[in-house]
Backbone as numpy.savetxt, mean C-alpha at the origin, in Angstrom:
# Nx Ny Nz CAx CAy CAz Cx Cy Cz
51.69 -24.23 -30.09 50.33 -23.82 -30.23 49.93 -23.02 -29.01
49.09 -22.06 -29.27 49.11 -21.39 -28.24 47.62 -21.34 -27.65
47.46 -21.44 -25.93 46.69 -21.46 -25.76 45.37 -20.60 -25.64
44.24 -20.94 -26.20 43.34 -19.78 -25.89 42.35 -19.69 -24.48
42.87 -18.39 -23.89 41.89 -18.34 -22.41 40.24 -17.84 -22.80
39.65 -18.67 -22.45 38.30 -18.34 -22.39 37.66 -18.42 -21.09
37.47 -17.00 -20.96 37.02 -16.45 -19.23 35.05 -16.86 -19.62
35.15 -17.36 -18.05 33.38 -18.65 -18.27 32.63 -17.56 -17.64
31.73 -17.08 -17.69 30.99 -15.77 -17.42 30.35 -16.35 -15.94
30.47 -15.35 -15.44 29.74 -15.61 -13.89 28.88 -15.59 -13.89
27.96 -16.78 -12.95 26.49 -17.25 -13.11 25.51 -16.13 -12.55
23.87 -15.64 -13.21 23.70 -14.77 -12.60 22.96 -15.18 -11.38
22.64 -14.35 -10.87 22.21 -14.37 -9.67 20.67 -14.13 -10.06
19.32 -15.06 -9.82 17.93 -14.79 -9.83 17.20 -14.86 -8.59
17.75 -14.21 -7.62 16.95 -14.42 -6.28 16.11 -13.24 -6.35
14.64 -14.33 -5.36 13.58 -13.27 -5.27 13.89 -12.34 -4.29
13.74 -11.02 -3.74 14.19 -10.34 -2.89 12.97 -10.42 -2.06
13.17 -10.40 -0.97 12.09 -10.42 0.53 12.15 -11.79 0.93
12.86 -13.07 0.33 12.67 -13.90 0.93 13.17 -14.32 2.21
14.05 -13.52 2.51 14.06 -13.72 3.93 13.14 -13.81 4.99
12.82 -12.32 5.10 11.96 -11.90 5.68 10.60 -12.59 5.49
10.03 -13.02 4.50 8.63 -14.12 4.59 9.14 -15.19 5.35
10.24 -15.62 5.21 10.38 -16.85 6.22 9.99 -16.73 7.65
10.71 -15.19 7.90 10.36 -14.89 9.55 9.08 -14.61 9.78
8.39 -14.28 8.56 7.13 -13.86 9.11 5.96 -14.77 8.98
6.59 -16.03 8.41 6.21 -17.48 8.69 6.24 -18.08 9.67
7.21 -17.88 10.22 7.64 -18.41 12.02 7.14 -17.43 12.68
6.83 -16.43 12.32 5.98 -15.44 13.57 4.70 -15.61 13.94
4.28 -16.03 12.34 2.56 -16.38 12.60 2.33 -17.73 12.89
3.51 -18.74 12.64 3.68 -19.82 13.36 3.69 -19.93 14.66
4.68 -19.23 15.44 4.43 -18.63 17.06 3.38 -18.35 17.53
2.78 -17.36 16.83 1.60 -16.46 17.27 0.61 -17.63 17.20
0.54 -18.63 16.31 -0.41 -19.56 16.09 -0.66 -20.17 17.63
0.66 -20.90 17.33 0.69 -21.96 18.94 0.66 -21.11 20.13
1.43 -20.19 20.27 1.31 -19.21 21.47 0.02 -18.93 21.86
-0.90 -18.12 20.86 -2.03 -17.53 21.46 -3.05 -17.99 20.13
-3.24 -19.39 20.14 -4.46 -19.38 18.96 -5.57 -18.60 18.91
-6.27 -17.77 20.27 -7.63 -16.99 19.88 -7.13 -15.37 19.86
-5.39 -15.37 19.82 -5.58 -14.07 19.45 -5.26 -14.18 17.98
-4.76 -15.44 17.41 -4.77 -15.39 16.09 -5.72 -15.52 14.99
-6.49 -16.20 15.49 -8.24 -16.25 15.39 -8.63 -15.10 15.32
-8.92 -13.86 16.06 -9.13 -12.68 16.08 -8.56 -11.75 15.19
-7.27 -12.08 15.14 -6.64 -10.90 13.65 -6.54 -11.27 12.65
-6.54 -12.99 12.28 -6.71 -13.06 11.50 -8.53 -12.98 10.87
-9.19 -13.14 11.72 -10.75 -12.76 11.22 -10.78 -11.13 10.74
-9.96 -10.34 11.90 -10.28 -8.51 11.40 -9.44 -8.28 10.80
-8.63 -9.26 10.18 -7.51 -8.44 9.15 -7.62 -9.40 7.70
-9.21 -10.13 7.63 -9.36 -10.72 6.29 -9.47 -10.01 5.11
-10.11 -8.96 4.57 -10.12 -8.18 3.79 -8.40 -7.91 3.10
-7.65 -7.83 4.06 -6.14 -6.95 4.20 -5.53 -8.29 3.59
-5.84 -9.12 4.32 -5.05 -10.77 3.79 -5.51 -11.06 2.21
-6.25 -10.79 1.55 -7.15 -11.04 0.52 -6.47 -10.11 -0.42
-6.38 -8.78 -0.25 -5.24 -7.90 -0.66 -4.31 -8.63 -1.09
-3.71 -8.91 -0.39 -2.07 -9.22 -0.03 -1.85 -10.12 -1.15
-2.83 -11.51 -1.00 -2.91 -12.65 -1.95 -3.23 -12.62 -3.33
-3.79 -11.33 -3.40 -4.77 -11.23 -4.56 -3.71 -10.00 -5.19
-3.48 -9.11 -4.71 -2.49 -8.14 -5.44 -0.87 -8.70 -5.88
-1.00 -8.40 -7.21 0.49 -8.37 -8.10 1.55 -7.36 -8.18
1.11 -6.14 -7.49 2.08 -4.74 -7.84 3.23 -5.46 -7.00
4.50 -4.47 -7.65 5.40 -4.85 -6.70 5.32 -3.91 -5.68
5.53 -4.63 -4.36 5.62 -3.78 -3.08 4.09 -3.83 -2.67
3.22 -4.19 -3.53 2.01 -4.28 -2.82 1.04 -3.12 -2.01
1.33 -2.13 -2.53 0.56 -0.92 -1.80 -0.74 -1.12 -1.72
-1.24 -1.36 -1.66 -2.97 -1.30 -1.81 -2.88 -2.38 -0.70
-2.56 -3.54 -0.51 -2.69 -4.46 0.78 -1.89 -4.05 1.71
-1.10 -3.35 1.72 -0.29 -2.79 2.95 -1.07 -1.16 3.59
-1.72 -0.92 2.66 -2.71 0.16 3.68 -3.77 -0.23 3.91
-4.33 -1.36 3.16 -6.03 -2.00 3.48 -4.85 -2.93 5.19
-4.29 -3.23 4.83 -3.73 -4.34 6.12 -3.18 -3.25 7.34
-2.66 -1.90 7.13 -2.51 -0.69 8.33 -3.87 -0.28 8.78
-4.84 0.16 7.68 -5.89 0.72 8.30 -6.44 -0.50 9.04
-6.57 -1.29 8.76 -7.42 -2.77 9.54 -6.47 -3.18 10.64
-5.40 -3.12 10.81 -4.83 -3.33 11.90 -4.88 -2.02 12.93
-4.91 -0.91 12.42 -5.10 0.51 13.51 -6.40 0.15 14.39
-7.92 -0.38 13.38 -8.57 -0.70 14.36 -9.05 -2.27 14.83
-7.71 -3.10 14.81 -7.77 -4.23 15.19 -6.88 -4.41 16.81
-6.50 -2.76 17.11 -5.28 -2.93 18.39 -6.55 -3.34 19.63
-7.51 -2.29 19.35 -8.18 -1.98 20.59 -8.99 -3.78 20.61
-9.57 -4.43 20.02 -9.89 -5.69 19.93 -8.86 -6.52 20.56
-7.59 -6.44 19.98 -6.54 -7.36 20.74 -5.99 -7.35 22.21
-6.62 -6.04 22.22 -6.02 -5.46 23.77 -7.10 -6.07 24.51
-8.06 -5.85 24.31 -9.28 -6.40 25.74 -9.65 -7.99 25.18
-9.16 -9.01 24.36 -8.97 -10.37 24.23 -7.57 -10.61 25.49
-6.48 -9.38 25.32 -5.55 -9.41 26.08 -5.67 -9.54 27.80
-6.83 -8.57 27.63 -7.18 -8.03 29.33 -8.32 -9.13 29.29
-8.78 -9.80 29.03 -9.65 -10.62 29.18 -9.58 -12.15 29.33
-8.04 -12.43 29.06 -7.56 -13.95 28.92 -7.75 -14.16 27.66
-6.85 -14.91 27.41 -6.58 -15.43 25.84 -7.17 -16.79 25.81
-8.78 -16.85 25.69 -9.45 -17.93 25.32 -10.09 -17.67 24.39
-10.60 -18.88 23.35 -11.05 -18.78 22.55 -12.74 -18.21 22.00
-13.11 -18.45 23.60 -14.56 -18.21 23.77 -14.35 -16.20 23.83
-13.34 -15.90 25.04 -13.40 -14.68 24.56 -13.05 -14.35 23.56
-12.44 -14.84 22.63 -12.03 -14.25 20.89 -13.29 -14.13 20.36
-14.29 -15.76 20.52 -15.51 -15.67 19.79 -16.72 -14.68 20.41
-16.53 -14.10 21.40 -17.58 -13.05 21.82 -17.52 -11.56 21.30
-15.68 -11.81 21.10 -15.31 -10.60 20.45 -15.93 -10.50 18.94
-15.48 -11.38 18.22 -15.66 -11.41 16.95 -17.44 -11.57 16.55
-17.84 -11.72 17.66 -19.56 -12.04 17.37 -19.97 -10.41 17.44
-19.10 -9.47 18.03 -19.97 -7.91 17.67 -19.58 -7.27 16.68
-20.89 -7.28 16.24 -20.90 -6.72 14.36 -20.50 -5.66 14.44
-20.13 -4.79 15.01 -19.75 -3.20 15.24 -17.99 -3.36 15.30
-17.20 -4.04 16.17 -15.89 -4.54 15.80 -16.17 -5.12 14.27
-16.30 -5.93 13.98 -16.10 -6.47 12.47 -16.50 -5.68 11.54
-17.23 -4.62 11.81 -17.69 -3.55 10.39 -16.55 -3.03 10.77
-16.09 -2.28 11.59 -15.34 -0.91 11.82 -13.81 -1.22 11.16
-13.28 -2.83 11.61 -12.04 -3.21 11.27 -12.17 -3.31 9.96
-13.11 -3.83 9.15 -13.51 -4.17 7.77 -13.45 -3.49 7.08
-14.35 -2.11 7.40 -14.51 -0.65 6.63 -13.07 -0.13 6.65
-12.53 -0.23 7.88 -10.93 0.49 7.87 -10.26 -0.16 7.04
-9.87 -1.38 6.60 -9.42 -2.07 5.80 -10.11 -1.86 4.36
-11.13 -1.56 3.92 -11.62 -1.16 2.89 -11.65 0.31 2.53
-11.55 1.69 3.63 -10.95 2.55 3.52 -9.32 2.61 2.65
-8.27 1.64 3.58 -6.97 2.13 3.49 -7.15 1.74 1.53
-7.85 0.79 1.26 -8.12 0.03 -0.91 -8.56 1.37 -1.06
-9.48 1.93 -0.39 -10.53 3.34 -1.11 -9.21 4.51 -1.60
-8.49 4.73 -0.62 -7.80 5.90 -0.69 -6.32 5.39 -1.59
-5.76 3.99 -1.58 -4.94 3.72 -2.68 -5.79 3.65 -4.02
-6.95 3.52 -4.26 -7.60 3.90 -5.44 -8.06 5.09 -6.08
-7.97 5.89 -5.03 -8.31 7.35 -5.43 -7.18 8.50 -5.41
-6.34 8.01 -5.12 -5.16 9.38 -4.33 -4.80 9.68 -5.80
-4.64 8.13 -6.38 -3.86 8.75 -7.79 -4.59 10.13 -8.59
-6.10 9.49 -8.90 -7.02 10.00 -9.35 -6.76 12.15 -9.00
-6.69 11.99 -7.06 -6.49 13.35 -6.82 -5.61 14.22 -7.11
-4.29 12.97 -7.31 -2.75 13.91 -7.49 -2.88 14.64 -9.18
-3.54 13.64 -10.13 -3.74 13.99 -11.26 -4.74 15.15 -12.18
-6.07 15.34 -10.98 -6.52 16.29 -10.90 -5.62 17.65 -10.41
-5.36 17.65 -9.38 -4.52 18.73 -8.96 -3.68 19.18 -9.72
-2.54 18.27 -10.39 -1.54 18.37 -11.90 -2.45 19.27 -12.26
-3.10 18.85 -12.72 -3.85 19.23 -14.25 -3.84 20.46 -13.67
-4.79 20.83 -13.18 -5.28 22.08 -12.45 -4.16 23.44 -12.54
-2.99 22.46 -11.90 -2.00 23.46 -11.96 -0.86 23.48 -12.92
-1.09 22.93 -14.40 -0.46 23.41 -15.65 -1.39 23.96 -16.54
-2.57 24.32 -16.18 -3.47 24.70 -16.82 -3.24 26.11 -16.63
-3.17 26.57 -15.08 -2.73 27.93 -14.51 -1.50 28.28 -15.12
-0.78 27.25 -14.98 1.23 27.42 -15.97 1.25 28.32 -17.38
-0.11 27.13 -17.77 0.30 27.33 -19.21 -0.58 29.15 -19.36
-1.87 29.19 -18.67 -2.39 30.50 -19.02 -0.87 31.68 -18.60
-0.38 32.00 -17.31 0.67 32.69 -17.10 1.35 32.92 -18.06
1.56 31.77 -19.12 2.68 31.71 -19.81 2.19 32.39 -21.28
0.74 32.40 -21.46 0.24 33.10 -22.45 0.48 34.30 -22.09
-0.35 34.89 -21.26 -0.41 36.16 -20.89 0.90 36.73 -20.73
2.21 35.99 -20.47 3.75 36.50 -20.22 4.37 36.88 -21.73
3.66 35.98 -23.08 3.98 36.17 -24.14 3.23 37.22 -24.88
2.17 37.26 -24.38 1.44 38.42 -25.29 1.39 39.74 -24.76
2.13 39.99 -23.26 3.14 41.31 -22.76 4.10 41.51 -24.01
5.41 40.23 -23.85 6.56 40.08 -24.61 6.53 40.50 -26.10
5.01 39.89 -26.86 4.93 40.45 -27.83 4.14 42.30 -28.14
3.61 42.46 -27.13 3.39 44.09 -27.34 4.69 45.04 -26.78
5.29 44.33 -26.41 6.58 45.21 -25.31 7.72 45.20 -26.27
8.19 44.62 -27.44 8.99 44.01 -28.35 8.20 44.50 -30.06
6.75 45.09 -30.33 6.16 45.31 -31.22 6.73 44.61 -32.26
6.38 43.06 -31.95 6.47 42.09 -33.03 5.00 42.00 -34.00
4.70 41.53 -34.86 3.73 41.48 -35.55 3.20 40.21 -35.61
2.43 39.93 -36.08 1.50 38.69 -35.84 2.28 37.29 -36.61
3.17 37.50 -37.58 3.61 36.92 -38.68 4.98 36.47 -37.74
5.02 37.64 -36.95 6.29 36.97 -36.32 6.62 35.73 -34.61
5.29 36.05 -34.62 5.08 34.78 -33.47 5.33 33.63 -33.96
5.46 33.04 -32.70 5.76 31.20 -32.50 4.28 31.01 -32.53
């Protein structure tokens, strides 16, 4: 009797991809926690909007929280820097975070970087348009040369 080989299919593989990297960036904000709690206090207060993103968005890759979280961090450096030059206490974090002019500016920037992932599409698609509209006229005017240059008759167009 002869035997039959039956090859056992290799198991697939369902890993989420990035999980590495969230781990480290678990232990970073873990660090950053214990290391410097009022500078974490501080970015994490001017980078709430961006965090809210992050949690709240499903796309993959997340674009819309990764530019609400760049623009809010561009103007979250200059805040971190003079908590920096100022000692890393909590009272200076909270003096920082008490001027409404830092917290609009980081806020708005972070609500900028959502504004412009909500609209760019909008612009690229206008512009398209714009410019197959020009395509397609060229392309009239190139045929109705072709047809007087060729004295085709009306019956004989596409």
């Amino acid at each position: 009797m002869a035997k039959s080989h039956v090859m056992a299919k290799a198991p697939v593989r369902t890993e989420k991809k990035g999980g590495g990297i969230t781990a480290v960036q678990g232990l970073a904000a873990g660090a950053a926690l214990v290391g410097a709690p009022s500078l974490f206090l501080l970015l994490g207060v001017l980078l709430a909007p961006g965090m809210l993103c992050l949690i709240s968005e499903r796309t993959p890759g997340r674009p819309v929280a990764r530019a609400a979280l760049l623009a809010g961090l561009a103007l979250s450096i200059a805040p971190a820097w003079h908590l920096w030059s100022m000692g890393l206490t909590l009272a200076h974090a909270l003096s920082l975070l008490s001027d409404v002019g830092t917290l609009a500016r980081t806020w708005c920037a972070g609500a900028f970087g959502w504004l412009i992932c909500e609209l760019a599409p909008l612009g690229v698609n206008a512009v398209l348009e714009v410019q197959s509209e020009r395509h397609q006229k060229k392309l009239i005017e190139h045929r109705k040369m072709l047809i007087k240059e060729w004295n085709l008759k009306a019956e004989d167009e596409i």
